[in-house]
Biopython code that builds the backbone (N, CA, C, O; Angstrom):
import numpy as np
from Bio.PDB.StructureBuilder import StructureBuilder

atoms = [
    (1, "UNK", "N", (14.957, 114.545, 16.107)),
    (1, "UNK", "CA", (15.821, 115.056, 17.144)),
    (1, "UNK", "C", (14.981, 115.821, 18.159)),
    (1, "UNK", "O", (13.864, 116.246, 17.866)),
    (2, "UNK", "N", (15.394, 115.947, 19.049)),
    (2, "UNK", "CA", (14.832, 116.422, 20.163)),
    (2, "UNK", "C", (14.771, 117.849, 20.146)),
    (2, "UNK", "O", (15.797, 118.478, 19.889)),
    (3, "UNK", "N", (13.502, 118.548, 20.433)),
    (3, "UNK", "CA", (13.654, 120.064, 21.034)),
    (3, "UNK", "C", (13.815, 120.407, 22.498)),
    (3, "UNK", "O", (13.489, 119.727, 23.471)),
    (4, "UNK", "N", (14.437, 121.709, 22.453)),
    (4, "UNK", "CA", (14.734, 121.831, 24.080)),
    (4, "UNK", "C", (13.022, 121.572, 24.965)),
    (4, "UNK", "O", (12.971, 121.324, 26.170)),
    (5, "UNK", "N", (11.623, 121.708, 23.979)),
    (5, "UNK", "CA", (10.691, 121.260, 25.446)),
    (5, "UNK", "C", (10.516, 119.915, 25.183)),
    (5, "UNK", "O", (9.499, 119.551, 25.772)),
    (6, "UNK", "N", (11.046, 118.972, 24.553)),
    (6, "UNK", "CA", (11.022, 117.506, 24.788)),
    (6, "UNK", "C", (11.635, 117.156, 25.648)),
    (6, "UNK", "O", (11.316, 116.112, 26.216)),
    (7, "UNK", "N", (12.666, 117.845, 26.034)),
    (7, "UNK", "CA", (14.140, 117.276, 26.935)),
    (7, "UNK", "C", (13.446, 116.639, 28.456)),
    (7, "UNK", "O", (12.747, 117.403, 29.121)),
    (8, "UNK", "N", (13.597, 115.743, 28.760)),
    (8, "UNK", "CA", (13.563, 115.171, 29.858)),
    (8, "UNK", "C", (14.157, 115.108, 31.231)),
    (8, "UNK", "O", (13.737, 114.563, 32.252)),
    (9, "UNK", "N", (15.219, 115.791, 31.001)),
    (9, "UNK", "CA", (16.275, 116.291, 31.914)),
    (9, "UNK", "C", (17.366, 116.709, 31.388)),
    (9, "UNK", "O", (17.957, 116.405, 30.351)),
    (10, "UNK", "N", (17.642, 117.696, 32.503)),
    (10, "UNK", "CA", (19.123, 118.210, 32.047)),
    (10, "UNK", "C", (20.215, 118.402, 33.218)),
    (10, "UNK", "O", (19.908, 118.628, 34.388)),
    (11, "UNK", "N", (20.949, 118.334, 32.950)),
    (11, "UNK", "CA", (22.211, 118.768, 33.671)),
    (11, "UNK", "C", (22.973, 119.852, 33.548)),
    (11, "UNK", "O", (23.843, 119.851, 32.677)),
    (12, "UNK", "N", (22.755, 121.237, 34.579)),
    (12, "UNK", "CA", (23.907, 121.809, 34.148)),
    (12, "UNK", "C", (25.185, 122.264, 34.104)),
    (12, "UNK", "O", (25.871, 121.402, 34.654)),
    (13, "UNK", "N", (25.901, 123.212, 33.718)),
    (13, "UNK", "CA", (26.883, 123.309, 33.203)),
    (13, "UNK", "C", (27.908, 123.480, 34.480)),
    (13, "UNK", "O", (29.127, 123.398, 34.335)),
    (14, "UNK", "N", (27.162, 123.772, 35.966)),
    (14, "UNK", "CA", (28.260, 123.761, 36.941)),
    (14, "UNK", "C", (27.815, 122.202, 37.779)),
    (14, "UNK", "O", (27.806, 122.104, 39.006)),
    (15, "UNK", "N", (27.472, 121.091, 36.855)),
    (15, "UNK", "CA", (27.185, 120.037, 37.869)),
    (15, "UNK", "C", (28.033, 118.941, 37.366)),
    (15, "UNK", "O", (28.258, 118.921, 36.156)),
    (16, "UNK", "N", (28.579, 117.948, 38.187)),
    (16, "UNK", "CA", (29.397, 116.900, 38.096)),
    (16, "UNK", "C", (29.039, 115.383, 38.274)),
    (16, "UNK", "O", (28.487, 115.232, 39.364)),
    (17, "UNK", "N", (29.120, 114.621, 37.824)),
    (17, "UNK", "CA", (28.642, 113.567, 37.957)),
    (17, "UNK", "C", (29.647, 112.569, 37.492)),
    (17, "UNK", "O", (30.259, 112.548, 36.424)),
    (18, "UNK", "N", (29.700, 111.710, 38.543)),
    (18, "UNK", "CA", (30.510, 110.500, 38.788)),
    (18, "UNK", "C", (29.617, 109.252, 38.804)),
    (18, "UNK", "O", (28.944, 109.012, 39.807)),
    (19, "UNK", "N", (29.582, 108.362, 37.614)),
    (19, "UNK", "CA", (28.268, 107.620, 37.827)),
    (19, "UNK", "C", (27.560, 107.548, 36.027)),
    (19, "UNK", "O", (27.485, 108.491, 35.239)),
    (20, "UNK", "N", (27.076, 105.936, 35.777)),
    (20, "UNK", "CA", (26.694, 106.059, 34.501)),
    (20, "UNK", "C", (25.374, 106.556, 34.874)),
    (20, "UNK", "O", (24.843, 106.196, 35.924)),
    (21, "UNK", "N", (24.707, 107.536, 33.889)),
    (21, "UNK", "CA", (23.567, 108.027, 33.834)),
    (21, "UNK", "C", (22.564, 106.862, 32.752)),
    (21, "UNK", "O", (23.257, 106.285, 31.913)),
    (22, "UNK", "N", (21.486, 106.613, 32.739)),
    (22, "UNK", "CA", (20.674, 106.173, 32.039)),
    (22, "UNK", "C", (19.390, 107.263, 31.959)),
    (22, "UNK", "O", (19.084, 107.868, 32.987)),
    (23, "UNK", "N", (18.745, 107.466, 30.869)),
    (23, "UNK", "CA", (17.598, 108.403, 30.674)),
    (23, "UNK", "C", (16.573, 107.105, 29.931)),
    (23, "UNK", "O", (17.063, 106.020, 29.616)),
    (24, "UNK", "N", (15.259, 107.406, 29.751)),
    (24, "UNK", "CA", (14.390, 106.769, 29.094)),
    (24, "UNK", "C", (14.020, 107.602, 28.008)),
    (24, "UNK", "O", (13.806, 107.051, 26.928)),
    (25, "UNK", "N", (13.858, 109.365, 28.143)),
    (25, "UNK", "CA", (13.673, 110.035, 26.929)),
    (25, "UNK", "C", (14.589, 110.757, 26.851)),
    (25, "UNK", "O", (15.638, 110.116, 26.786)),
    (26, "UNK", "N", (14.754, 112.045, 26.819)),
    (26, "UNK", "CA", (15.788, 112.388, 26.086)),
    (26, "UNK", "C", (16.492, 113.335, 26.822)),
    (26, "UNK", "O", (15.631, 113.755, 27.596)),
    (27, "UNK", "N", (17.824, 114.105, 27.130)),
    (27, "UNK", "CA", (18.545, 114.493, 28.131)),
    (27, "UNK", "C", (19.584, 115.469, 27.375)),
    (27, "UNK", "O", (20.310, 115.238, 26.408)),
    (28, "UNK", "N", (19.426, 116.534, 28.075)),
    (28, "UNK", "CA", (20.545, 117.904, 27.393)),
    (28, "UNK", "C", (21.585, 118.031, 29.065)),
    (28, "UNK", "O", (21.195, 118.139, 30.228)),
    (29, "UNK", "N", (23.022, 117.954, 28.462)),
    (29, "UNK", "CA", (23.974, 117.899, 29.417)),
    (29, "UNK", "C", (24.997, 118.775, 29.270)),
    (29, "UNK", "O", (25.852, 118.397, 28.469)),
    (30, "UNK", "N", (25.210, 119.988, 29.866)),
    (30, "UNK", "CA", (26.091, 121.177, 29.606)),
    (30, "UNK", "C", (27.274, 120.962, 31.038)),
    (30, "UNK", "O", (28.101, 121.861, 31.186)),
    (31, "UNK", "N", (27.291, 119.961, 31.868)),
    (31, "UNK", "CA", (28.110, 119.670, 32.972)),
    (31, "UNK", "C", (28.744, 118.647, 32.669)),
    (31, "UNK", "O", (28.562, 117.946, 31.673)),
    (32, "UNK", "N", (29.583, 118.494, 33.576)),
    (32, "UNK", "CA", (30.878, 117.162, 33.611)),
    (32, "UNK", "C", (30.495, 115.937, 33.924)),
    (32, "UNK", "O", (30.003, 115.976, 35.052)),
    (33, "UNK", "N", (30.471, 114.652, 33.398)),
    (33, "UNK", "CA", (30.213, 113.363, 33.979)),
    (33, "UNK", "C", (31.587, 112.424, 33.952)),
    (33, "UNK", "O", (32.615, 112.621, 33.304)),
    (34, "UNK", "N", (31.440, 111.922, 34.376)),
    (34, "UNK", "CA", (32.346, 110.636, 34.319)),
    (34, "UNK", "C", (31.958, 109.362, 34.831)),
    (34, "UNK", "O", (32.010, 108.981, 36.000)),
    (35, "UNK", "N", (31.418, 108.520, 33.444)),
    (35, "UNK", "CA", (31.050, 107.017, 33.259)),
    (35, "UNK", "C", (30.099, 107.461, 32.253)),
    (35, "UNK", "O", (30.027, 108.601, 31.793)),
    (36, "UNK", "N", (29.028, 105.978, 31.806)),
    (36, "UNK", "CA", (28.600, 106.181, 30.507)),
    (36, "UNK", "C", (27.052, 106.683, 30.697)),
    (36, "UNK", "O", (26.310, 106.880, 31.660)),
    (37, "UNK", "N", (26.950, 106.794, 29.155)),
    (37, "UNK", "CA", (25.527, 107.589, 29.489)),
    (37, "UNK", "C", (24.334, 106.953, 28.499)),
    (37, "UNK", "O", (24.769, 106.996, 27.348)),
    (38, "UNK", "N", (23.495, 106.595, 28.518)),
    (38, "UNK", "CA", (22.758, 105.809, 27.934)),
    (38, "UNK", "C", (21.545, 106.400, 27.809)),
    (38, "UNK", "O", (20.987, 106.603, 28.888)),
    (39, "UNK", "N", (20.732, 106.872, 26.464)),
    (39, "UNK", "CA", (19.572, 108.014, 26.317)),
    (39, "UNK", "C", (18.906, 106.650, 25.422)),
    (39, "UNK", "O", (19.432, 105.947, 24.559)),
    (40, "UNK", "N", (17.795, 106.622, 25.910)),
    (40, "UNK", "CA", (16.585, 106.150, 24.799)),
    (40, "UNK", "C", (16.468, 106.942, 23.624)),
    (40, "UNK", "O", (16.613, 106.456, 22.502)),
    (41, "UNK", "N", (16.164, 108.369, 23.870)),
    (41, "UNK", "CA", (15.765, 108.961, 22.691)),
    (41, "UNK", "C", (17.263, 109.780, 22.315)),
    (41, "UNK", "O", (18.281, 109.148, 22.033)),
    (42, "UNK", "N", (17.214, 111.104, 22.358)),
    (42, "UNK", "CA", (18.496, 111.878, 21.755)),
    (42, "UNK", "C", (18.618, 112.497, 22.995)),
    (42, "UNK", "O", (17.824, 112.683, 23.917)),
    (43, "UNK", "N", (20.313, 112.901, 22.735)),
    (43, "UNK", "CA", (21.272, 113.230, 24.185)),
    (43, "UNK", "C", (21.678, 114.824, 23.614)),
    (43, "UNK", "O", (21.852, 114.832, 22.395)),
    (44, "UNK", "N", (21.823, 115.912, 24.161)),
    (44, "UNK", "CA", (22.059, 117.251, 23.619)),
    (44, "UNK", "C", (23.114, 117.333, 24.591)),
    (44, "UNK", "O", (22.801, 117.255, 25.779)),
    (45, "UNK", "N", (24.506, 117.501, 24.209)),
    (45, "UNK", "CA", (25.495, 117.831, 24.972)),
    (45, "UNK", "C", (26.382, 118.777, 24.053)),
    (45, "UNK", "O", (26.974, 118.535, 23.002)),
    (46, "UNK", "N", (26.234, 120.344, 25.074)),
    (46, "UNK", "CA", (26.307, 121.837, 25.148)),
    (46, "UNK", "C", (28.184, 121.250, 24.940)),
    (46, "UNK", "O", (28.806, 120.191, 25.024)),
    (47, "UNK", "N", (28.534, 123.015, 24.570)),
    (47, "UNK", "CA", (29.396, 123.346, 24.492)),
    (47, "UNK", "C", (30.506, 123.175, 25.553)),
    (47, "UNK", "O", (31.697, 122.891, 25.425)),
    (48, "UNK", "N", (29.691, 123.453, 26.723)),
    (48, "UNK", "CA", (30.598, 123.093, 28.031)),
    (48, "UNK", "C", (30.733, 122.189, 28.725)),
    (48, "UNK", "O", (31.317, 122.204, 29.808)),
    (49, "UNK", "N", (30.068, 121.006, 28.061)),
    (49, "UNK", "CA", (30.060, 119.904, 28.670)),
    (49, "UNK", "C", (31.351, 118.914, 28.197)),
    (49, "UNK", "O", (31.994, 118.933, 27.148)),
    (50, "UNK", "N", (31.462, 118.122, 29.279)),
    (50, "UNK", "CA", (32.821, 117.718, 29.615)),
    (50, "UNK", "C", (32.383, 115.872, 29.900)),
    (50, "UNK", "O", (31.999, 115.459, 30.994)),
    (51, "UNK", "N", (32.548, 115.016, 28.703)),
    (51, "UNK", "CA", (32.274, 113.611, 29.456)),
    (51, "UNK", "C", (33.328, 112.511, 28.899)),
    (51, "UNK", "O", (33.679, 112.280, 27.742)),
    (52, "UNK", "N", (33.692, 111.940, 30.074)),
    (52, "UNK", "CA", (34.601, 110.616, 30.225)),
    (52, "UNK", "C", (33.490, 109.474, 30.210)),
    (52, "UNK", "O", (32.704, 109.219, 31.122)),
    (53, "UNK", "N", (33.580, 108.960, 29.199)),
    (53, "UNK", "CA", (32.846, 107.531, 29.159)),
    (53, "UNK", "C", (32.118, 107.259, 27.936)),
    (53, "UNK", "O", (31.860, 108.335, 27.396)),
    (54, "UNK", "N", (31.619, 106.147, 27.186)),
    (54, "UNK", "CA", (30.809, 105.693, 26.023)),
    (54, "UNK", "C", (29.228, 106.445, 26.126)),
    (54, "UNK", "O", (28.468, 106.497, 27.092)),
    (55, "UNK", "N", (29.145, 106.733, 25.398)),
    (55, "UNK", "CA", (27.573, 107.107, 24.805)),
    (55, "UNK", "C", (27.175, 106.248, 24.343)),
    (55, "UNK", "O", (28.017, 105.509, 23.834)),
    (56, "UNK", "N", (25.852, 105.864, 24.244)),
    (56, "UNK", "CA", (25.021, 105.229, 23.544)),
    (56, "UNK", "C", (23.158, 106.041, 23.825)),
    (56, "UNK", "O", (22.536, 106.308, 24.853)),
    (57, "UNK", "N", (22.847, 106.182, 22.427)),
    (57, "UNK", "CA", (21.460, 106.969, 21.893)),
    (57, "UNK", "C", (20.983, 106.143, 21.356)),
    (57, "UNK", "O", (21.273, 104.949, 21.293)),
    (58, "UNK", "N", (19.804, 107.010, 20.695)),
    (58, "UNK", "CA", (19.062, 107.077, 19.349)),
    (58, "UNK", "C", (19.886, 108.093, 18.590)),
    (58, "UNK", "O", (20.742, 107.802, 17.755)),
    (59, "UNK", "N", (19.532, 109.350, 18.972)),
    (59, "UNK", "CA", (20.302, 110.306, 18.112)),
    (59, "UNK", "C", (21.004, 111.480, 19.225)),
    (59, "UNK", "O", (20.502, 111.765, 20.312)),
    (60, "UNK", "N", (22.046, 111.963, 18.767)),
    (60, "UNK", "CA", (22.681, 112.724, 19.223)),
    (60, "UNK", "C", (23.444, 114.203, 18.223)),
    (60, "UNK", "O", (23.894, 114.147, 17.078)),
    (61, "UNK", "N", (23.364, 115.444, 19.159)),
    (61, "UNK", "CA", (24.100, 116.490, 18.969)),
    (61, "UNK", "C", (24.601, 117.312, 19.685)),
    (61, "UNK", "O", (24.103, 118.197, 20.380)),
    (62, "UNK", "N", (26.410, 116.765, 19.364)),
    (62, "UNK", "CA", (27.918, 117.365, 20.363)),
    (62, "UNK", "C", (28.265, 118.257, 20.124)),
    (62, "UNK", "O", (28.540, 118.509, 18.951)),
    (63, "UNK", "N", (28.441, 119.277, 21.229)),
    (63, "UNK", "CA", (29.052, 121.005, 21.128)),
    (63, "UNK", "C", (30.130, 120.666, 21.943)),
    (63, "UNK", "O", (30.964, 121.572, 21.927)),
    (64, "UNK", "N", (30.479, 119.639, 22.716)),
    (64, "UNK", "CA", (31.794, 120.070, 23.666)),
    (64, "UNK", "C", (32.536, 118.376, 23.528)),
    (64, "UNK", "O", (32.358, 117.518, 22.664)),
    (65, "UNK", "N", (33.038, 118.372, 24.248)),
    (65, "UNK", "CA", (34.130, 117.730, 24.584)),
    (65, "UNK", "C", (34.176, 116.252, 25.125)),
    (65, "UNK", "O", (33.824, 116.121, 26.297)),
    (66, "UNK", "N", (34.447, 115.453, 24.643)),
    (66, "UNK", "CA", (33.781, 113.428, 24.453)),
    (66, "UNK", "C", (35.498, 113.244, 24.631)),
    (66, "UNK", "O", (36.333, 113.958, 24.076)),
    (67, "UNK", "N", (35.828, 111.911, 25.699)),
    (67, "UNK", "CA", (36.282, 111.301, 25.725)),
    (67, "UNK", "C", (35.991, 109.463, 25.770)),
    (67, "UNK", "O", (36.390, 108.692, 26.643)),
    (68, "UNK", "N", (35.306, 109.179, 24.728)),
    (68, "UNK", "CA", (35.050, 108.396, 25.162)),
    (68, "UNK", "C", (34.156, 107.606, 23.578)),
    (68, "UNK", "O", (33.936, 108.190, 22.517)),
    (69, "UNK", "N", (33.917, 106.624, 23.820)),
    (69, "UNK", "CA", (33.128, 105.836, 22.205)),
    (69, "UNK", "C", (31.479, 106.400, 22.234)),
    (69, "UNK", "O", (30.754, 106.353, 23.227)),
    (70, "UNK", "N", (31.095, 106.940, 20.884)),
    (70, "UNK", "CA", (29.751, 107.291, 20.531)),
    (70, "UNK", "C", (29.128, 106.708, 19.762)),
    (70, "UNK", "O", (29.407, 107.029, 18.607)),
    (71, "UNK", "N", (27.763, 105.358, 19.929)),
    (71, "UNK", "CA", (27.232, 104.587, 19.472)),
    (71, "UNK", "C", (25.748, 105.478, 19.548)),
    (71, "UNK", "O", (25.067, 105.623, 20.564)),
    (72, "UNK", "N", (25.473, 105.987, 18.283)),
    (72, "UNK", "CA", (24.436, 106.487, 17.721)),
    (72, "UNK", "C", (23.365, 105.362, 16.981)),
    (72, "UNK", "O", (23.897, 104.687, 16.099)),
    (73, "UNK", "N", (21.944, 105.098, 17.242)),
    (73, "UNK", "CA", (21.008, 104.494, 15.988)),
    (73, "UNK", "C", (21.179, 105.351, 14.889)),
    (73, "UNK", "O", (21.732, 104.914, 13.880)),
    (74, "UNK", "N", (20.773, 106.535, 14.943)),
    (74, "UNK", "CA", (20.313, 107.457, 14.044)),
    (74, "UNK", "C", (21.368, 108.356, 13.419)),
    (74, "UNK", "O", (22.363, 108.125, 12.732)),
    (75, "UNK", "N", (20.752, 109.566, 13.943)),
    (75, "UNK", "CA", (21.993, 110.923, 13.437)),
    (75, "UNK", "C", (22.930, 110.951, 14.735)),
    (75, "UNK", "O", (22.668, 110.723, 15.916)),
    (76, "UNK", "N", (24.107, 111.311, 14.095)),
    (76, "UNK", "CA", (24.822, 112.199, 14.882)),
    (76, "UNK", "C", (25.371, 113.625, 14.434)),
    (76, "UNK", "O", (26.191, 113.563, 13.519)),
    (77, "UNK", "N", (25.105, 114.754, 14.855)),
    (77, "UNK", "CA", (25.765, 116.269, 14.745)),
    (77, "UNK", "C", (26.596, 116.136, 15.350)),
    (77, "UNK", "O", (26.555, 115.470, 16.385)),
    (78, "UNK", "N", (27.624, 116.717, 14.918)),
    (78, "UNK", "CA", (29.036, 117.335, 15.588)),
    (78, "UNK", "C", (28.927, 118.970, 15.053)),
    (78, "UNK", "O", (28.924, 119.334, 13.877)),
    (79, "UNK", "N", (28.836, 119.868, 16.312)),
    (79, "UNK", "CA", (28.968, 121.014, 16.083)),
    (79, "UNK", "C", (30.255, 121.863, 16.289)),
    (79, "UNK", "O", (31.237, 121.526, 16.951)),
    (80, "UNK", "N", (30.111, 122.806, 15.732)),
    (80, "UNK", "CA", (31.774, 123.620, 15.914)),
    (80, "UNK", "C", (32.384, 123.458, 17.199)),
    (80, "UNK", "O", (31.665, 123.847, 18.119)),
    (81, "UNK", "N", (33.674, 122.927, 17.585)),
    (81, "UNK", "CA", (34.299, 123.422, 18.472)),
    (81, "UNK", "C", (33.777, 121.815, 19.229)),
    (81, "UNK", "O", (34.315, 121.741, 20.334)),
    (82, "UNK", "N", (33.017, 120.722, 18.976)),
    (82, "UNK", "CA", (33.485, 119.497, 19.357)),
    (82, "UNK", "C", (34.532, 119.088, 19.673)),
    (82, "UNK", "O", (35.396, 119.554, 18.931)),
    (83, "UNK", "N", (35.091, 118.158, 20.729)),
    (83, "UNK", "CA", (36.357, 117.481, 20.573)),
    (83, "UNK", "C", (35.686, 116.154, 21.323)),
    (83, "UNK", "O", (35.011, 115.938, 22.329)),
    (84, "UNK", "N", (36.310, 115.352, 20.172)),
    (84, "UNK", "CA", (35.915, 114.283, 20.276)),
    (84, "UNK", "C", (37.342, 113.324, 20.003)),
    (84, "UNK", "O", (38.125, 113.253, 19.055)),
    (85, "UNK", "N", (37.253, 112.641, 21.324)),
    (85, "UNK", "CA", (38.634, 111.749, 20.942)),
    (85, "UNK", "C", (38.007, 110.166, 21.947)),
    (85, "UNK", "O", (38.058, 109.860, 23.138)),
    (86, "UNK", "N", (37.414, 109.444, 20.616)),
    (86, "UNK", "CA", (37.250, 107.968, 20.579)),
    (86, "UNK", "C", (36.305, 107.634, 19.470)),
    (86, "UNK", "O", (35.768, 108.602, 18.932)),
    (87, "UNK", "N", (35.927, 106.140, 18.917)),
    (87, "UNK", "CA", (35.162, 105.733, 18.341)),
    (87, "UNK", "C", (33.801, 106.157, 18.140)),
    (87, "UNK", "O", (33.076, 106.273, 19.128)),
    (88, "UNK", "N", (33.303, 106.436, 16.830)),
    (88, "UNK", "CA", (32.132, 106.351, 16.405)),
    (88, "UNK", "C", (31.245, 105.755, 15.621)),
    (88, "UNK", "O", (31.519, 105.471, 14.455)),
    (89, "UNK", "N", (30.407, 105.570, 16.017)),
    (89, "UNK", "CA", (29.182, 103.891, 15.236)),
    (89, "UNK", "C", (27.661, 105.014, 15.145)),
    (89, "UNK", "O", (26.965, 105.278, 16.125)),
    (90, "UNK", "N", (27.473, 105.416, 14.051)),
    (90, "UNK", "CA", (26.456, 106.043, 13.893)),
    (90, "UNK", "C", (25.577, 105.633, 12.292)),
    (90, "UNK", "O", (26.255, 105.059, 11.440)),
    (91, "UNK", "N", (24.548, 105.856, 12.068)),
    (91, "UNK", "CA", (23.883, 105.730, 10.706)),
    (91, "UNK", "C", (23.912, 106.919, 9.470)),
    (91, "UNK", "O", (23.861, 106.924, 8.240)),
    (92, "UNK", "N", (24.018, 107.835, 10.478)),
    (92, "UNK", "CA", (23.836, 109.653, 9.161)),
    (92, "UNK", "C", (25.469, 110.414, 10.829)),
    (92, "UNK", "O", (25.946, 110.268, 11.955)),
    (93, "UNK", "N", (25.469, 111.093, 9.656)),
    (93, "UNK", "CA", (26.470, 111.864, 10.533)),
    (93, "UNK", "C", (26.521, 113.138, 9.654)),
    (93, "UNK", "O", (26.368, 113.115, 8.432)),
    (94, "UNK", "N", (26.804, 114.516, 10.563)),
    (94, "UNK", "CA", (27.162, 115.645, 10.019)),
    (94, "UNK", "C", (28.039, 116.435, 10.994)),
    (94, "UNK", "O", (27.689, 116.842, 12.102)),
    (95, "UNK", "N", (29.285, 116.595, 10.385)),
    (95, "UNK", "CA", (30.334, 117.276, 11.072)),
    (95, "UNK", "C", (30.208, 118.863, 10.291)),
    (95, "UNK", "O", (30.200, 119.233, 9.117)),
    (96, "UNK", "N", (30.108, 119.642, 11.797)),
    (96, "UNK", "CA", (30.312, 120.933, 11.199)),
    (96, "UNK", "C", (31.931, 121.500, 11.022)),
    (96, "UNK", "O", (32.740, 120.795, 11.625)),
    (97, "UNK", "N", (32.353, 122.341, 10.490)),
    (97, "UNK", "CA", (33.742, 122.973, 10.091)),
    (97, "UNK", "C", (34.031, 123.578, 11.897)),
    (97, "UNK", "O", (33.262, 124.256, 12.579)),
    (98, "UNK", "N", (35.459, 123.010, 12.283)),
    (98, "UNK", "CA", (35.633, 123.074, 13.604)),
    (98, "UNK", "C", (35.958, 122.187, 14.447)),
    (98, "UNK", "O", (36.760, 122.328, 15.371)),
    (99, "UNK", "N", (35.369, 121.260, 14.176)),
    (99, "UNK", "CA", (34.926, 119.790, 15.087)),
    (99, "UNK", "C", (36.632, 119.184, 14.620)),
    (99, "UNK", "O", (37.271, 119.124, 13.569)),
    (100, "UNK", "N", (36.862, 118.830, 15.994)),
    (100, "UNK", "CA", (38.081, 117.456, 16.550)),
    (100, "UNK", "C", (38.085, 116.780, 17.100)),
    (100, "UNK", "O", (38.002, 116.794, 18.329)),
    (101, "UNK", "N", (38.235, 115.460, 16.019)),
    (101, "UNK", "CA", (37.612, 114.121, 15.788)),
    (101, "UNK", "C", (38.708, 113.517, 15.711)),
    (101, "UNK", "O", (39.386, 113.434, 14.687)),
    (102, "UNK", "N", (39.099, 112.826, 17.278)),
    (102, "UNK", "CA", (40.564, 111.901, 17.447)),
    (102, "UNK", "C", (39.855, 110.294, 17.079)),
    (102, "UNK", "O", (39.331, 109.804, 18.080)),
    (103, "UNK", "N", (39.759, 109.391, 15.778)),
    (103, "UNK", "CA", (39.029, 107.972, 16.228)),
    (103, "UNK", "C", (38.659, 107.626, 15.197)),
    (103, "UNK", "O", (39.092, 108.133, 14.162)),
    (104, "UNK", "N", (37.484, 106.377, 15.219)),
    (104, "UNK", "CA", (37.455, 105.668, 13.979)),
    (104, "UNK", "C", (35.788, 106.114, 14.129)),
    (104, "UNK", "O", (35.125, 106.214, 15.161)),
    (105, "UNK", "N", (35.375, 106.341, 12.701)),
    (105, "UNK", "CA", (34.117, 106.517, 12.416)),
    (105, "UNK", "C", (33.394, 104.953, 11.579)),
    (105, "UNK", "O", (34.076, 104.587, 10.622)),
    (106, "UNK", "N", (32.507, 104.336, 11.786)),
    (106, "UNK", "CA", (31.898, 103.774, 11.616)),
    (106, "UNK", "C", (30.189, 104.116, 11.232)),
    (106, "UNK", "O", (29.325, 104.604, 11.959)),
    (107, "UNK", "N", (30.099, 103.616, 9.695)),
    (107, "UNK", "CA", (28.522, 104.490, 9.219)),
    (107, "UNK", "C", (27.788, 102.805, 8.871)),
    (107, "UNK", "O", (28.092, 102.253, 7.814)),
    (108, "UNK", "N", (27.012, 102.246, 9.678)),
    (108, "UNK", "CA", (26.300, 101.537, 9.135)),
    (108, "UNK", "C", (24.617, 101.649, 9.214)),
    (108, "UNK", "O", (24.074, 102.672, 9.633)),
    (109, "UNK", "N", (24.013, 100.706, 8.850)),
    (109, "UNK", "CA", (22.518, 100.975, 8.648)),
    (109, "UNK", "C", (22.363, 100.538, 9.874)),
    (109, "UNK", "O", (21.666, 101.325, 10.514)),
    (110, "UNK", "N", (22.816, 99.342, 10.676)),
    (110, "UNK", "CA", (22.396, 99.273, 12.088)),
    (110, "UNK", "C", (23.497, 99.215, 13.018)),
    (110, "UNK", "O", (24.427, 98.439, 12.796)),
    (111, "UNK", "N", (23.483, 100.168, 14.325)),
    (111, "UNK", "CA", (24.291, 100.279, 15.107)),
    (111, "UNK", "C", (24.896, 99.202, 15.998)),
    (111, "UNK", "O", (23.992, 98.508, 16.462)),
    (112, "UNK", "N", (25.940, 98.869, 16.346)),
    (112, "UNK", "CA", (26.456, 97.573, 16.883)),
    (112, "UNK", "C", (25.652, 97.718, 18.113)),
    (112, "UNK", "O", (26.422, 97.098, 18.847)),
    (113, "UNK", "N", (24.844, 98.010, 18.765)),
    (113, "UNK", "CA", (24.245, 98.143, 20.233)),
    (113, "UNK", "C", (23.574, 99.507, 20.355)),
    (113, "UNK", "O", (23.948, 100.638, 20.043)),
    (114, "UNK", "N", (22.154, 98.899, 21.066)),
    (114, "UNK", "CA", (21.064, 99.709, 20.849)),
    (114, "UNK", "C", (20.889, 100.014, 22.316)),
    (114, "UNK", "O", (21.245, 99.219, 23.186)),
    (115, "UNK", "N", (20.247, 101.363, 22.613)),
    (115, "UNK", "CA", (19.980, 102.076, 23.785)),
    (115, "UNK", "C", (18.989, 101.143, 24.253)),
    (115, "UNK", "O", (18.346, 100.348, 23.567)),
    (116, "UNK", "N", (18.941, 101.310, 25.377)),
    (116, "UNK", "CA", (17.497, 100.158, 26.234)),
    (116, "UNK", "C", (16.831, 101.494, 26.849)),
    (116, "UNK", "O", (15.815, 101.416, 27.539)),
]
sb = StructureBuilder()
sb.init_structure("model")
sb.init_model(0)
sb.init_chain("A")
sb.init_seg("    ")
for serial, (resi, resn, name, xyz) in enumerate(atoms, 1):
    if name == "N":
        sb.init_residue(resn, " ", resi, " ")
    sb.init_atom(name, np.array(xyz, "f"), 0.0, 1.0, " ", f" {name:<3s}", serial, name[0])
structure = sb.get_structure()
């Protein structure tokens, strides 16, 4: 998983974005998007972050608020106070006590679709 000095970019928490994002390494997002977001490596999305649209990683860990399907390779964290309302396709998963999880979870060894 990614540390905050790996991060490749970030977005923050008073910025908006209309528009799928693509990253090549890895991306921490504490602002609003709307469309999908596509990380090569792992995606860090803060507590205050706010996104309409599908994810697709390597690995990921959610503090805020997903509308939308999360296609993980690897891990996915769900941290306290997540809300998550759509599909998930991940390999390892850990939900912390807190997390709301509207959807279908899916755990296989390989993810139906891989980050480019």
């Amino acid at each position: 998983m990614a540390t905050e000095s790996k991060i490749d970019s970030v977005i923050g928490k008073d910025t908006v974005i209309e528009g799928d994002i693509k990253v090549d390494g890895s991306t921490k997002i504490d602002g609003s998007v709307k469309g999908n977001i596509t990380v090569k490596d792992a995606v860090i999305l803060g507590r205050t972050c706010n996104i309409k649209g599908n994810i697709t990683c390597k690995s990921a860990i959610i503090g805020g608020n997903i509308e939308g399907n999360v296609n993980v390779q690897e891990l996915l964290e769900l941290q306290s106070g997540a809300h998550i309302l759509g599909d998930i396709t991940c390999k390892a998963l850990i939900v912390q006590q807190g997390v709301i999880f509207d959807g279908n979870c899916r755990m296989t060894a390989k993810s139906k679709e891989t980050a480019k």
